[in-house]
N, C-alpha and C positions, 0 to 999 in steps of 0.2 A: 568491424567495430571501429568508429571513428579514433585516429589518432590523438585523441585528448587526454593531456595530465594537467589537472588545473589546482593541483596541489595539496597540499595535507593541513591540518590547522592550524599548522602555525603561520601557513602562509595565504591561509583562505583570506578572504574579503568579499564584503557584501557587491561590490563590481562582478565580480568573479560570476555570482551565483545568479546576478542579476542579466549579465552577459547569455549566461549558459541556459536561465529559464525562456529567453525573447529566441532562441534559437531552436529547444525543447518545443516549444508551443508549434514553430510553424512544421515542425519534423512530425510532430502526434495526429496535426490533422488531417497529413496525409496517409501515415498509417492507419489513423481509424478508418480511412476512405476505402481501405485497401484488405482489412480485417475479416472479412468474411471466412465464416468458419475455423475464429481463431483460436477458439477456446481445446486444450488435447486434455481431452478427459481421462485421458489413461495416467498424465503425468497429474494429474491433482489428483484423483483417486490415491500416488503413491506419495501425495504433499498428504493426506487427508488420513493413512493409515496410522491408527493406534490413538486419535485423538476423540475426542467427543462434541466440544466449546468451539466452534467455529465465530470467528469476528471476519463477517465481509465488510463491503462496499458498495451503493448505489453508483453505478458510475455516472458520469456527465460523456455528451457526447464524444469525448475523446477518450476515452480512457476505458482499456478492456476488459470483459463483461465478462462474471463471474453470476451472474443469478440464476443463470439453467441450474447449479449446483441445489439450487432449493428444492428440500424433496427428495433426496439422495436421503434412503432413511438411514438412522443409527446415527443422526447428527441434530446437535441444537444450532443454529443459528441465531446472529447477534450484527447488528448492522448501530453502525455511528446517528446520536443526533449535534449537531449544530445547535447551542442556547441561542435564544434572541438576546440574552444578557448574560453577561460572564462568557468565563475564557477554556472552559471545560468540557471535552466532547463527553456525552451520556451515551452507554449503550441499550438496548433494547431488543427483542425476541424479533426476530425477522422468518415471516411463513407468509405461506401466498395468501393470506386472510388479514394480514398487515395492514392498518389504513396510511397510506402515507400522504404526504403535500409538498408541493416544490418550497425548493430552495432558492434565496436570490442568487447564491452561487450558480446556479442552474442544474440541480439536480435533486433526487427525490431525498425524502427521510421518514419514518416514522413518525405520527404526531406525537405531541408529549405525553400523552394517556396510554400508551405501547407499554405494556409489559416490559420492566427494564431487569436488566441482565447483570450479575456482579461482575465487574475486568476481572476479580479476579477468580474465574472460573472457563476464562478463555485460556482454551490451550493450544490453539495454531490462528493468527491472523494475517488475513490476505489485504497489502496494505497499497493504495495506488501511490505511485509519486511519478513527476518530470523526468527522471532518468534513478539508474543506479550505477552499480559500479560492481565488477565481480567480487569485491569483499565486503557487500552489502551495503556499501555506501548510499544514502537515499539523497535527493534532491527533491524537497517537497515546493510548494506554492509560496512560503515563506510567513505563514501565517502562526505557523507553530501548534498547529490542533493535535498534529498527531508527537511531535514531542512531546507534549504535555501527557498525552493517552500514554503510549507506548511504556513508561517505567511507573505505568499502574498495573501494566499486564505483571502474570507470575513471572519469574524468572528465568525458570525452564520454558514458557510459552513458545513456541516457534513463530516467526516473523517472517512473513512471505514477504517479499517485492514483486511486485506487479507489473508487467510490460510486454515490450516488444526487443525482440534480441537486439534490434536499431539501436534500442535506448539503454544498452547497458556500455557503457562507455568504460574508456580504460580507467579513469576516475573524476567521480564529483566530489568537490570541494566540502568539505564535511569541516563540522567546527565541535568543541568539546562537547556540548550538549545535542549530539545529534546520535540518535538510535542507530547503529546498526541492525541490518536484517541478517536474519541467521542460512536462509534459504531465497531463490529467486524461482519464477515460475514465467517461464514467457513461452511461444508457441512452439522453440525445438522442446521444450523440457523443462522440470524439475532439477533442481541442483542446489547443493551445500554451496553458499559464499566461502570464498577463500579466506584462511588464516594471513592475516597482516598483520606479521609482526613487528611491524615499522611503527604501529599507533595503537593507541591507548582505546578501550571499548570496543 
């Protein structure tokens, strides 16, 4: 795990995050080059026990693939759209019978006629971001989609982070309004984020 502390919120700054995303990008592409049969199905099976509301992810080329999970019965699935207008992700029923259409992000979604889903009846979601941090710290794109989602989910919902053990670094720069994930899921395993008692959320 890379030796990096890039500070807590009082001391973050947009440098900081923008430094660590141009670094993130070139480290992902070679991990996705390299991801073959990265998905451990035994360690999401035990992210996945006791729940019912699943909120995935389409991925984009870089970022690891959670859709063989489709189909696994005893589960609803729920996948993010992107508005063309406004600042609000929607979710919606994700099954292999889903019509979707690309993204100029570059990646797939639901069209707007999908069956949409309450957030609040998600009870575990699997959430990508740039890197995390063992106490659930996220580093997202900087756009703010999934902060704005995130504190629509229930309370108790479980909050996966999504990656590659590469990308869980010793910490990213987190700011007041940024979600913590409750759990991480990368190719050694499933794991509880650690208590930091140092900071607030």
């Amino acid at each position: 795990m890379p030796a990096l502390d890039w500070g807590m919120a009082a001391t973050t700054t947009q440098d900081d995050k923008r430094r660590l995303r141009a670094w993130t990008h070139a480290q992902r592409a070679t991990l996705a080059r390299e991801s073959a049969g990265w998905l451990n199905l035994g360690a999401v099976r035990r992210a996945l026990s006791g729940h019912e509301c699943v909120l995935l992810y389409l991925p984009t080329p870089f970022e690891p693939d959670l859709t063989p999970l489709l189909g696994m019965p005893g589960y609803r699935f729920a996948v993010t759209r992107t508005p063309r207008t406004g600042h609000q992700l929607t979710l919606h029923e994700l099954t292999h019978e889903t019509t979707l259409e690309g993204h100029r992000y570059g990646f797939l979604q639901p069209t707007a006629d999908s069956p949409p889903v309450d957030p609040a009846a998600v009870d575990i979601a699997f959430v990508p971001g740039l890197a995390f941090d063992a106490y659930g710290g996220r580093l997202g794109h900087g756009a703010g989609w999934y902060d704005r989602l995130l504190p629509s989910l229930p309370a108790a919902a479980t909050l996966v982070g999504v990656t590659w053990d590469e990308l869980v670094l010793d910490r990213v720069p987190v700011e007041p309004h940024d979600v913590r994930m409750t759990h991480l899921l990368t190719q050694s395993g499933f794991r509880a984020a650690r208590a930091d008692a140092g900071t607030a959320g």
